[in-house]
C-alpha positions in Angstrom: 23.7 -5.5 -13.2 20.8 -7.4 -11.2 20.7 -4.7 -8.7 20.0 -1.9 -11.6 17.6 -4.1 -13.4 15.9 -5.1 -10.3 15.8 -1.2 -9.0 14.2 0.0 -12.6 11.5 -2.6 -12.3 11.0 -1.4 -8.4 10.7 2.3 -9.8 8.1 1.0 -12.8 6.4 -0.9 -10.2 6.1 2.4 -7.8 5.3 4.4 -10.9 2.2 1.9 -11.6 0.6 2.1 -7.8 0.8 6.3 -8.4 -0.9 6.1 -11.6 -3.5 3.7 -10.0 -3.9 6.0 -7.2 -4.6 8.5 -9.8 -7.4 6.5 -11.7 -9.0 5.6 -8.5 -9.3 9.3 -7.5 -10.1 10.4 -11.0 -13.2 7.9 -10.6 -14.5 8.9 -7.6 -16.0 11.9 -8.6 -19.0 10.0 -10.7 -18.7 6.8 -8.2 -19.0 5.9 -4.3 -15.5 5.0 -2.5 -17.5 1.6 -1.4 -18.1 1.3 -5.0 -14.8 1.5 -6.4 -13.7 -0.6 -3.7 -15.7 -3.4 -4.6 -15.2 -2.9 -8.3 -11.6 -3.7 -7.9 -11.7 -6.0 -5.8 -14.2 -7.8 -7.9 -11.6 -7.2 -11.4 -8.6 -7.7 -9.2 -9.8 -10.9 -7.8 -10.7 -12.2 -11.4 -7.7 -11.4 -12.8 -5.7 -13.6 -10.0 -8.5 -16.2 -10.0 -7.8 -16.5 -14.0 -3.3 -17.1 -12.9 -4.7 -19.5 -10.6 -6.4 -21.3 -12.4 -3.9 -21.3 -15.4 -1.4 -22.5 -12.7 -3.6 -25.6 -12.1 -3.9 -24.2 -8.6 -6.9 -24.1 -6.1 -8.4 -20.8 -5.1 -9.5 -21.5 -1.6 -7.7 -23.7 0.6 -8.0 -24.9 4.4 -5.0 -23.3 5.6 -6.7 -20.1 4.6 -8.9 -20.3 7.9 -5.5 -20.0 10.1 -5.8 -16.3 12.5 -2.5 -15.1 10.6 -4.6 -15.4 7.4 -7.6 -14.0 8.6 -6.0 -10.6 10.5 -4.2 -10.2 7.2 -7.6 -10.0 5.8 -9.1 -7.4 8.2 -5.8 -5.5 7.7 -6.3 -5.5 4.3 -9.3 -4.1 4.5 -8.9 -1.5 6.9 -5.7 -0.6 4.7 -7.4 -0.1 1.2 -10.7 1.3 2.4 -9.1 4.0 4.6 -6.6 4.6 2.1 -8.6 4.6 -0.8 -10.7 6.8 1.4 -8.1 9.4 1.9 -7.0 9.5 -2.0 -10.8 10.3 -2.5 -10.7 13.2 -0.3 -8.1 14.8 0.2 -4.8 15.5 -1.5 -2.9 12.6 -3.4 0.5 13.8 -2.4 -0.1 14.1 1.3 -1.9 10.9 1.4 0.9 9.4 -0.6 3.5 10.9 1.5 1.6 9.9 5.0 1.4 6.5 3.3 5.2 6.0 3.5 5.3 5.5 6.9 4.0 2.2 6.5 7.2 0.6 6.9 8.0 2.3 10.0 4.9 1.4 11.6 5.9 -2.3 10.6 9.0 -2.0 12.3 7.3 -0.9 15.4 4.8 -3.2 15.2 7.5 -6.3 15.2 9.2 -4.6 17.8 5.7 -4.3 19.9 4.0 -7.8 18.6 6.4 -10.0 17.8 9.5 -9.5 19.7 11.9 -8.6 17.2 15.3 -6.7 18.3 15.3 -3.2 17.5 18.2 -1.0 18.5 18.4 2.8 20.0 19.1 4.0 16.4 16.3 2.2 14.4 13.8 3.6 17.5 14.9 7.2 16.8 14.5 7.2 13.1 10.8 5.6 13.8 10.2 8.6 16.2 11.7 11.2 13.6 9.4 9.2 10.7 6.4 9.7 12.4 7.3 13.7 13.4 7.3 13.9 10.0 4.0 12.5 9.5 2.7 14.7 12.4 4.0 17.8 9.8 1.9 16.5 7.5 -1.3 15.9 9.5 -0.9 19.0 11.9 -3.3 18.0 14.3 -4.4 21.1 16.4 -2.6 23.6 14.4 -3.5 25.5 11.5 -4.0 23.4 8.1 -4.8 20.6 10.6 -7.4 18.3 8.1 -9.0 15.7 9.7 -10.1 13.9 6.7 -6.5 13.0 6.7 -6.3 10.8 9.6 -7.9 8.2 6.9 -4.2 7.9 5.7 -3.1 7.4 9.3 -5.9 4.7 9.9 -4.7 3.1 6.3 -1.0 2.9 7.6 -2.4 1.2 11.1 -4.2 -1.5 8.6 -1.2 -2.3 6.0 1.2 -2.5 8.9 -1.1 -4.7 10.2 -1.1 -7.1 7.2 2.2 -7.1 6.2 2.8 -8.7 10.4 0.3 -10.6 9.6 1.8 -11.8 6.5 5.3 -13.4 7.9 2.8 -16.0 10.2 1.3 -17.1 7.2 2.0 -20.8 6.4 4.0 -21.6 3.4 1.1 -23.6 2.2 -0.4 -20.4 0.6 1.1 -18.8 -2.0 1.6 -15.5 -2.8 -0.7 -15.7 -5.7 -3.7 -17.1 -3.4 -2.6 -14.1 -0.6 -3.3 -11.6 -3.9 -6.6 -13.1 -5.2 -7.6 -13.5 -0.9 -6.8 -9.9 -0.7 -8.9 -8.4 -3.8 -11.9 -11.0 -3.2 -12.3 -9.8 0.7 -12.5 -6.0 -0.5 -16.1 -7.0 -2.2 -17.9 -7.4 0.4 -16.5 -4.3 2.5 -16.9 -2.1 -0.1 -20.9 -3.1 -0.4 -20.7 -3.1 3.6 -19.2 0.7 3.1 -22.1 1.4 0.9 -24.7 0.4 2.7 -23.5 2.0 6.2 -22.6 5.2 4.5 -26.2 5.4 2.4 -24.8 5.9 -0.6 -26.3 4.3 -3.5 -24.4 2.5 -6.7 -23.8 4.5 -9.8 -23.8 3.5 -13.1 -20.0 4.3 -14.1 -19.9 6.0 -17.4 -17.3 5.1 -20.3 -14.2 7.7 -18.2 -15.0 5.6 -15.2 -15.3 2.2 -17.2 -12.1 3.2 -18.5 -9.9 4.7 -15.5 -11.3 1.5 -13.3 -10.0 -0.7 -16.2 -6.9 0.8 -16.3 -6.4 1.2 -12.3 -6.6 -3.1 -12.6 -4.7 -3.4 -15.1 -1.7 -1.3 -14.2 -2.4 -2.5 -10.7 -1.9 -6.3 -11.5 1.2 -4.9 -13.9 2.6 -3.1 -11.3 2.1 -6.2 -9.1 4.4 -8.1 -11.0 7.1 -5.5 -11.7 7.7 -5.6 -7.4 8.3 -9.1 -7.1 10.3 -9.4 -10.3 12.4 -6.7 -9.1 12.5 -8.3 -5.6 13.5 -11.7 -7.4 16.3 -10.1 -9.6 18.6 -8.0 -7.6 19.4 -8.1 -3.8 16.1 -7.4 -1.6 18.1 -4.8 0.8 19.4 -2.9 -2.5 16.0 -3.1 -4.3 13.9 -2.2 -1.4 14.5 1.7 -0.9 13.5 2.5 -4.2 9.5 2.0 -3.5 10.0 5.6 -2.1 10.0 6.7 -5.5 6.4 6.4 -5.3 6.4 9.5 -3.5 7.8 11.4 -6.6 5.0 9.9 -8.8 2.4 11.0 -6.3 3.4 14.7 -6.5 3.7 14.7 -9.9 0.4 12.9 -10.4 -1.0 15.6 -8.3 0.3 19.0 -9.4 0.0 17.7 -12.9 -3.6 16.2 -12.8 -5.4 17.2 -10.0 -3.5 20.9 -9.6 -2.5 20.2 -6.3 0.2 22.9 -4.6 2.0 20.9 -1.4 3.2 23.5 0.6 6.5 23.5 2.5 5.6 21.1 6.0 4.3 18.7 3.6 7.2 18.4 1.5 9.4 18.8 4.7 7.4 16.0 6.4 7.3 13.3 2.9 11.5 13.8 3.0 11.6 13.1 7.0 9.5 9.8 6.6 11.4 8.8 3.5 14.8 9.4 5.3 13.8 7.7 9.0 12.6 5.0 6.4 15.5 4.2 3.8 17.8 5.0 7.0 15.7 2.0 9.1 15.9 -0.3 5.8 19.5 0.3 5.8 20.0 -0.3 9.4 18.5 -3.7 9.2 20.6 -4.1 6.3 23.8 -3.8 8.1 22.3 -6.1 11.0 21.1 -8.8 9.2 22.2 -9.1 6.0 20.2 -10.8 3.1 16.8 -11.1 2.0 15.5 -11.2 5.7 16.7 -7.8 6.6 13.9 -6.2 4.6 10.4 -6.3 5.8 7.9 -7.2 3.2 5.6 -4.2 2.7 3.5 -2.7 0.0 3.3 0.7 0.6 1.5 -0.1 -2.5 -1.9 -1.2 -1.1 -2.6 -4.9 -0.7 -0.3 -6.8 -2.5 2.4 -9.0 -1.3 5.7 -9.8 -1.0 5.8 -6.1 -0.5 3.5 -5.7 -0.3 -3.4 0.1 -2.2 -1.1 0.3 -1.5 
């Protein structure tokens, strides 16, 4: 009974970070990606400040200073802006679907960086996962957009900070990681600005409203993963972030009248495959909570931890 309540609030939780997605891209045509970047970070940032502070807990601390912390914050940042990035400008679903490799890419990345065992089997389905993301991206064939290589970049950055994450000390909790990870996406979203020449809008009262509801849902959604991580078994729970994908699409041909065509949809079911079949691999491996890396294929938000 924990496992079903804990994969209904992992499916609400996935069902949030698509409807985010689709605020944020909804936004961007009357605002700036820098902009909206440093809008939510600024309203994300308050909102965890506000728990904090309610929690009688500090919002900056030494510890926070240590290099794990501090590549988790360029991680972040390279994560949400190249992400957000590639929600702006191209399509939702195949950004959504490239995004889903960002497990796989963890895995390598332990594997690489950290020196954690990873058999014949769990190397093939990373290979296969990221053929599938070549289907998507096409590079040098026909279709071939480079504007979605942004996605790509945003995997490189999230993998990055969820490795970053398991070297952070225990010191810091997961409510100071979530207010660290909004607060640092102010100042590269003005940094964005400012390199890219664009200048700051004034949102109007559909922007006022799809940014309020992109935090909101966002911190909502936030909650929903580590409940559902907390309730049922983290190896049961896990596979079911995939169901952001489903959101995505329908977020796209519903809202934005998006038409995936046939490699993309082959290439999202190849990275979700290599994916649930690596998550279940480690399963079998090492059993219990530790067998599941902590990823957000939702961006910036741990234990799972745009994106």
């Amino acid at each position: 009974m924990d496992n079903l309540r804990g994969a209904m609030l992992m499916v609400l939780a996935m069902a949030g970070f698509a409807v985010e997605d689709m605020f944020v891209k909804l936004t961007s045509d009357a605002l700036p990606v820098g902009q909206i970047i440093a809008l939510l970070g600024a309203g994300g940032g308050a909102i965890f400040a506000v728990i904090l502070r309610i929690q009688g807990k500090r919002l900056f601390s030494a510890d926070m200073l240590t290099q794990p912390i501090l590549l988790r914050a360029v991680g972040e940042v390279l994560g949400t802006l190249c992400f957000v990035t590639a929600i702006v400008l191209t399509p939702l679903s195949s950004a959504s679907a490239i995004l889903q490799a960002t497990p796989l890419a963890v895995t390598l990345g332990a594997a690489l960086f950290l020196g954690e065992p990873v058999g014949w089997r769990r190397w093939s389905a990373i290979i296969v996962g990221f053929l599938g993301v070549l289907l998507i991206v096409r590079p040098g064939l026909e279709g071939f957009n480079a504007l979605s290589l942004f996605a790509v970049a945003g995997v490189i950055g999230l993998a990055l900070r969820d490795l970053a994450t398991r070297k952070v000390p225990k010191s810091i909790s997961s409510m100071q990681l979530s207010f660290l990870a909004f607060i640092v996406l102010v100042p590269a979203g003005l940094i964005l600005m400012l390199a890219a020449g664009t200048p700051a809008a004034m949102p109007g009262g559909a922007e006022v409203l799809y940014l309020a509801g992109a935090m909101v849902i966002g911190v909502l959604a936030y909650y929903a993963i580590v409940a559902a991580m907390r309730v049922g078994e983290v190896s049961f729970v896990t596979p079911f972030r995939y169901t952001r994908m489903l959101f995505a699409l329908v977020a796209g041909i519903v809202v934005f009248d998006e038409s995936p065509d046939r490699l993309t949809l082959v290439g999202a079911a190849i990275i979700i495959a290599s994916g649930v079949y690596t998550l279940l691999r480690e399963r079998k491996i090492t059993p219990g909570p530790a067998a599941v890396f902590p990823s957000r294929a939702c961006r910036g938000k741990p234990p799972q931890t745009r994106t």
